[in-house]
C-alpha positions as CSV (number, residue, x, y, z in Angstrom):
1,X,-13.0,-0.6,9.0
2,X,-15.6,0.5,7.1
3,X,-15.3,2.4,3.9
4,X,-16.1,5.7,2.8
5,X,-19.4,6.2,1.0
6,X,-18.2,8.4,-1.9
7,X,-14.2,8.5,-3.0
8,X,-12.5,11.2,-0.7
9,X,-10.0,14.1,-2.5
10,X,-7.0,14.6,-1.0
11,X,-5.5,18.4,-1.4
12,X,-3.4,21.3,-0.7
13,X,-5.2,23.9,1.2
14,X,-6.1,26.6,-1.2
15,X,-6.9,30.5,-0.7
16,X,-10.6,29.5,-1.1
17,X,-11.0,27.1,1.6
18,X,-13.3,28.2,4.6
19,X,-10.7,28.2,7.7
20,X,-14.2,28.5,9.8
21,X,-15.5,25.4,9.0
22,X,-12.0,23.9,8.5
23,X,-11.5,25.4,13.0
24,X,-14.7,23.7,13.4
25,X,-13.6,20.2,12.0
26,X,-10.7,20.5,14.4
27,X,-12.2,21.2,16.9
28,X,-14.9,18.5,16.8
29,X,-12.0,16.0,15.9
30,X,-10.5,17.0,19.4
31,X,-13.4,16.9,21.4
32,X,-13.3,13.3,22.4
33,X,-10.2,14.7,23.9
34,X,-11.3,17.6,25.4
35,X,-13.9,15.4,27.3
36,X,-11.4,13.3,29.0
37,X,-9.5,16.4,30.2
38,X,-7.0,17.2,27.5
39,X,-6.4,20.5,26.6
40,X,-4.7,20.0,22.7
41,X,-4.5,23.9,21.7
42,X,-6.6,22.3,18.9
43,X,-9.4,21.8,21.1
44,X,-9.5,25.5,21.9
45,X,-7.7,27.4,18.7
46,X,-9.3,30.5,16.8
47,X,-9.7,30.9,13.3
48,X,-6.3,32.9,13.2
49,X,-4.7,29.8,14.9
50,X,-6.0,27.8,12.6
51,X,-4.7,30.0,9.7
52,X,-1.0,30.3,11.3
53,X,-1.2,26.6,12.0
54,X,-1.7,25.7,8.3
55,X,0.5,27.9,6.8
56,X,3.0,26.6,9.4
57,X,3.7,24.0,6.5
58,X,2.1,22.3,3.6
59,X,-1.7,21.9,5.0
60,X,-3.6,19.2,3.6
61,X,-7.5,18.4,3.1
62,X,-9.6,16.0,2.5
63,X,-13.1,16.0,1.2
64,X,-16.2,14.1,0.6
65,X,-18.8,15.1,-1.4
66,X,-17.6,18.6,-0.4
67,X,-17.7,18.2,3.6
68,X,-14.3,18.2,5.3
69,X,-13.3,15.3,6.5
70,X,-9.7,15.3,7.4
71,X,-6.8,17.9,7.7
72,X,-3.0,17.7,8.4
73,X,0.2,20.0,8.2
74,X,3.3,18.5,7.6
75,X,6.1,21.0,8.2
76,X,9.6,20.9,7.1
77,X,12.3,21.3,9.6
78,X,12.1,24.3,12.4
79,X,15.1,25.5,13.2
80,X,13.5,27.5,15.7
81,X,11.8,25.1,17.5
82,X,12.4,24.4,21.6
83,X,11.8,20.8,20.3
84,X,15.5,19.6,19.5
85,X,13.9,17.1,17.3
86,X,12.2,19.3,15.4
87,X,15.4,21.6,14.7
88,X,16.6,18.5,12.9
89,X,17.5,18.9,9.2
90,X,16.3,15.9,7.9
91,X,12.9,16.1,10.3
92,X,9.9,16.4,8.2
93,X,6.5,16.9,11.1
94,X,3.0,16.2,11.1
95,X,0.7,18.7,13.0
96,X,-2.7,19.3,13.5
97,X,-3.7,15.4,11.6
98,X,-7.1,14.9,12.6
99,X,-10.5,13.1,11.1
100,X,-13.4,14.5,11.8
101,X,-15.8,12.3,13.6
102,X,-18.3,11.5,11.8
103,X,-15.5,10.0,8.6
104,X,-13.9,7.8,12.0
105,X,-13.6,4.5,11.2
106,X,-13.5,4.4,7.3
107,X,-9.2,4.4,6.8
108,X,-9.2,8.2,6.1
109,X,-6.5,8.8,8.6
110,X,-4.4,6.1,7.1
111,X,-4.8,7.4,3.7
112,X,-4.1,10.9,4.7
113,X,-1.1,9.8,7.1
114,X,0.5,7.7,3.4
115,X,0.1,11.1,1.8
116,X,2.4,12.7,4.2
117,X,4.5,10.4,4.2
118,X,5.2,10.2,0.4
119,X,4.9,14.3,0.4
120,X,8.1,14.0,3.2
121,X,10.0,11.2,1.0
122,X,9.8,13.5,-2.0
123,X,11.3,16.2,0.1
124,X,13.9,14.3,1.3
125,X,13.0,13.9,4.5
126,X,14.6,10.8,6.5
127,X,12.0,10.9,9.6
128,X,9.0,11.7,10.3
129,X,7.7,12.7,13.5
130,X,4.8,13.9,15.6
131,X,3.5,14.7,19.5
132,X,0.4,13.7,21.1
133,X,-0.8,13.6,24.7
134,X,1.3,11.7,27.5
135,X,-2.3,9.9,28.7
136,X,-4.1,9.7,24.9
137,X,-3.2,6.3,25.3
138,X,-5.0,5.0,21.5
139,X,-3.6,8.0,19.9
140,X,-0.1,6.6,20.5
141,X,-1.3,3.0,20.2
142,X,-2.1,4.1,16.6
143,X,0.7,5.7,15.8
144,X,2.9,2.8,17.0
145,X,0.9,0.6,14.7
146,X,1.8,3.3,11.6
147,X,5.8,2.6,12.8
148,X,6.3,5.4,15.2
149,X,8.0,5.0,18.9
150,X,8.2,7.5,21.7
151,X,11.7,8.9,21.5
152,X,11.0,11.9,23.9
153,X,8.6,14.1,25.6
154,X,8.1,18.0,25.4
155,X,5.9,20.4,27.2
156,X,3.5,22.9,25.6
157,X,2.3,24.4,28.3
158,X,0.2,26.7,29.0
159,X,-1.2,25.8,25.3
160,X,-2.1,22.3,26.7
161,X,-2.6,21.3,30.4
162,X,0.0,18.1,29.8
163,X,3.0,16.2,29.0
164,X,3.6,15.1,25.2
165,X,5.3,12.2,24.1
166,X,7.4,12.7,20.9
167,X,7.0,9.5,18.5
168,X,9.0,9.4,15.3
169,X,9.5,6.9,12.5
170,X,11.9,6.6,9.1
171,X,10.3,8.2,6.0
172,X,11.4,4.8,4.3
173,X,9.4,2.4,7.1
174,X,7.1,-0.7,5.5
175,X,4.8,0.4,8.4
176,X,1.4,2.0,7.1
């Protein structure tokens, strides 16, 4: 892992952030994805996605040397949600986490993925969980190695064309 050239700030989204450029970080952080066939809504999502997908939850960025880099919303329980986990009271989730290409391989996703976990600890969360594609194989190979396991699977479709496996993980894990 190489790292970053210039020391990255990690932030709440603000009122003065471009959601245009932050959509087009997204969606170049999904592309691999889209190439192999998989239809995250990320890989397709407007602006006003974007927007409703931040303020979904606490949105994070991260910057270097004022290009985005990396992004994440960690929401607090839905109790609306068709995901039974995600109705859970004490089921902080992580939506939307992504690294935009050309920052891959420098242990920005780690750092971000720290942050929300402290930021759910604080809030009293007692798990943390996520979904990713059935077939994005190293996706869920990474979050494994960060302490989560597949507990379930839901279906987004038609905002995806696929299966998603459910992974969670205690807040309090020694994992990364």
């Amino acid at each position: 892992m190489t790292r970053p050239s210039s020391t990255p700030t990690l932030r709440l989204l603000t009122p003065h952030d471009d959601l245009e450029r932050l959509t087009a970080l997204i969606h170049s952080a999904y592309a691999p994805h889209a190439a192999k066939g998989l239809r995250y809504w990320a890989t397709h999502q407007t602006v006003e996605d974007t927007a409703k997908r931040l303020a979904s939850g606490l949105a994070l960025v991260m910057e270097i040397e004022g290009d985005y880099a990396a992004t994440a919303t960690l929401r607090a329980p839905q109790p609306e949600s068709k995901v039974a986990l995600y109705r859970d009271s004490t089921v902080w989730s992580i939506t939307q986490f992504c690294v935009a290409p050309r920052f891959k391989g420098q242990g920005l996703g780690k750092l971000l993925h720290a942050e929300l976990v402290q930021r759910a600890r604080n809030a009293g969360a007692a798990t943390l969980a996520l979904d990713t594609a059935q077939p994005a194989h190293a996706l869920i190979a990474m979050y494994e190695s960060w302490g989560y396991r597949v507990v379930g699977v839901c279906d987004w479709r038609p905002l995806t064309n696929y299966t998603s496996v459910l992974m969670s993980r205690p807040v309090d894990s020694t994992a990364a």
